[in-house]
N, C-alpha and C positions, 0 to 999 in steps of 0.2 A: 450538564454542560450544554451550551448551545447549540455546538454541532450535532452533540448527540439527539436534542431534539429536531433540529433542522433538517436530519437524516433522516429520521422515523417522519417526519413527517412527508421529502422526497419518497423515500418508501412506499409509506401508503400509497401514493399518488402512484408508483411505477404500480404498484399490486393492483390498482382500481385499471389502470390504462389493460395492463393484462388481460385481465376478465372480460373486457370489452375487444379482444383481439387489436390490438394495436401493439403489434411488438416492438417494432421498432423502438416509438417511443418508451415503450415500459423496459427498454434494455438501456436507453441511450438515461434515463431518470433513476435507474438498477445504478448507471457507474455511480453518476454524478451522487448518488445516498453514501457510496462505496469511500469515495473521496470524502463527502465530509465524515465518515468516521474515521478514516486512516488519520484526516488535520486531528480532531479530536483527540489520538490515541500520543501522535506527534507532541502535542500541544501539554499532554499529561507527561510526558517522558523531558519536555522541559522544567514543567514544576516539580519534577523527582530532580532535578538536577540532573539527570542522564546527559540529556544535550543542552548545548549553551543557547542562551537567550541569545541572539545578535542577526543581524542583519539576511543572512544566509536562510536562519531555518525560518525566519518570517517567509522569505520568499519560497520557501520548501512548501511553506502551508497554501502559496497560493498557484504552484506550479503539479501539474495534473503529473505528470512521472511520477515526480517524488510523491506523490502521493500513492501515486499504484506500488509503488517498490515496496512503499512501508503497508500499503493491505498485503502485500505479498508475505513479509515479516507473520503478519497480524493471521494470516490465513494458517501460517506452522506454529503457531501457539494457540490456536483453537483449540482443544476439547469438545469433541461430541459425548453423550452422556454414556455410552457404551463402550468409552475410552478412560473413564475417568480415575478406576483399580487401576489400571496399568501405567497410568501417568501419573500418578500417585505412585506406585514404585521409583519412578523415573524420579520423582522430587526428591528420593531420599538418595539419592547417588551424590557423587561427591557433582562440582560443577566443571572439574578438570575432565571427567567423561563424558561430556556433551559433545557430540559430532552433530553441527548443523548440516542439512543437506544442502547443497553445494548453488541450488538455485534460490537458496537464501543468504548466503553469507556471500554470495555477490552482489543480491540487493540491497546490503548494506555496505558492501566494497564500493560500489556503482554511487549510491544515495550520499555516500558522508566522498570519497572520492570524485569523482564526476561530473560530481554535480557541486556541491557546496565548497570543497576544498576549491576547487576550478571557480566557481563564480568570486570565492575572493583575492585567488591568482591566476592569472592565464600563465605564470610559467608554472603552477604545480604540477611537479614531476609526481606521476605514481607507479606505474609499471608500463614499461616498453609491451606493446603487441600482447596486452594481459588479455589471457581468452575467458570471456566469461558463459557462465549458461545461459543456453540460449534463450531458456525463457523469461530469467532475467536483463536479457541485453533489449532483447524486443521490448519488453516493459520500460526500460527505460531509455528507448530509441522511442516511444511513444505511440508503441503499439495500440495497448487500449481505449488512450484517447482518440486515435484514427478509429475506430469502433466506435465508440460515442458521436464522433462526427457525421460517420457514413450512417448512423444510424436516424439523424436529424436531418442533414442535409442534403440536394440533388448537386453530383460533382460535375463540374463543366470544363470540359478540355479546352483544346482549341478548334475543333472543329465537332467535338459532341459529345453529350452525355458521358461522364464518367461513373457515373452513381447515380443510382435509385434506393434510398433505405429500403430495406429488407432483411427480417430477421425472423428463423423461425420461433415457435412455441419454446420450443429447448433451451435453443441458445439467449429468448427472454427472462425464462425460470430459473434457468442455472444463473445471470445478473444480480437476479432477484435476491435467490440462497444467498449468493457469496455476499451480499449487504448484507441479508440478515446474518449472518458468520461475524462479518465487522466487526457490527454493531453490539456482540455478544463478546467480543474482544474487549471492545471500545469499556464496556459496563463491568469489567473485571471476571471477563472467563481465562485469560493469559494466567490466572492466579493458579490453575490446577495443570502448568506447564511451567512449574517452577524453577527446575536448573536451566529449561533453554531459555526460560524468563531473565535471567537473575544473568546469564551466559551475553546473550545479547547485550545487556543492559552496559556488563563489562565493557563486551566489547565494541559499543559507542561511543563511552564516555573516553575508550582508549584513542579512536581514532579521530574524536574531535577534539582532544585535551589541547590541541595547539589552536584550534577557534578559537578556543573560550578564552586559552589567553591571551590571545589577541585583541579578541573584543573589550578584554578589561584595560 
């Protein structure tokens, strides 16, 4: 798919800036690879039919939240290779056993809620003063991309300097990883995370079933 090459190829480019001590930019090039696999991964769960084609998740794919919400998804359905017996067990459970952790099943409360139900009504009602986790409300209060920002740009108050990019070695590499994590999503590593695969996937198609028929 295209994103997934456009990704790898961002990728490289944050991997090359690295090596040369430029972190910033190799963090602020790390999101942006980050984003185009999430659209990528997005963009696959519309041709499964998961989520509806319509107006909404076009703009999902080009708004920077919605895109960190669903790497957030994509991050608890990774598989590292010294996971992969034990989540192989997990595939064989029923799908009624899946307990998502709670800073993921508000990523996708937030993502299909918050964002998309909202952008096709300002009166949609979802829950009065719903508390969510906090790492998923920052992510989609647009945490990450203020990181991408600060990491590109110098910020100007009204009387001085609010930013200077600055990022260390660490917090460049760890950008790095979690692209290539994506991007190993994006290529069908989700496959050896198959009840919270298969769980998710439910529970999308549940909460956007009134999109889709709207859209048609």
């Amino acid at each position: 798919m295209a994103c997934v090459s456009n990704g790898q190829r961002i990728l490289d480019d944050a991997g090359y800036l690295e090596e040369y001590g430029r972190m910033p930019s190799a963090r602020a090039l790390a999101i942006l690879a980050q984003e185009e696999f999430a659209k990528a991964y997005l963009l696959r769960l519309v041709d499964e039919d998961v989520v509806p084609y319509c107006d909404e998740v076009m703009r999902a794919c080009r708004d920077h939240s919605c895109k960190h919400l669903i790497g957030l998804v994509m991050l608890h359905l990774f598989t590292p290779d010294e996971e992969l017996i034990e989540r192989g067990k997990h595939a064989r459970e029923s799908l009624d056993a899946v307990l998502l952790p709670k800073h993921v099943s508000d990523a996708l409360n937030i993502f299909c809620h918050e964002k998309l139900h909202r952008w096709r009504s300002k009166n949609w009602f979802w829950v009065d003063n719903m508390e969510y986790d906090r790492i998923a409300k920052r992510i989609g209060d647009g945490s990450l991309d203020r990181t991408k920002q600060d990491s590109l740009y110098v910020g100007i108050g009204n009387h001085c300097v609010t930013n200077i990019p600055r990022c260390s070695p660490e917090d460049a590499r760890s950008a790095i990883q979690t692209a290539k994590v994506l991007k190993e999503v994006a290529n069908g590593n989700d496959a050896f995370a198959f009840s919270e695969k298969e769980h998710i996937k439910a529970v999308l198609k549940l909460m956007l079933n009134e999109l889709g028929k709207q859209t048609g």
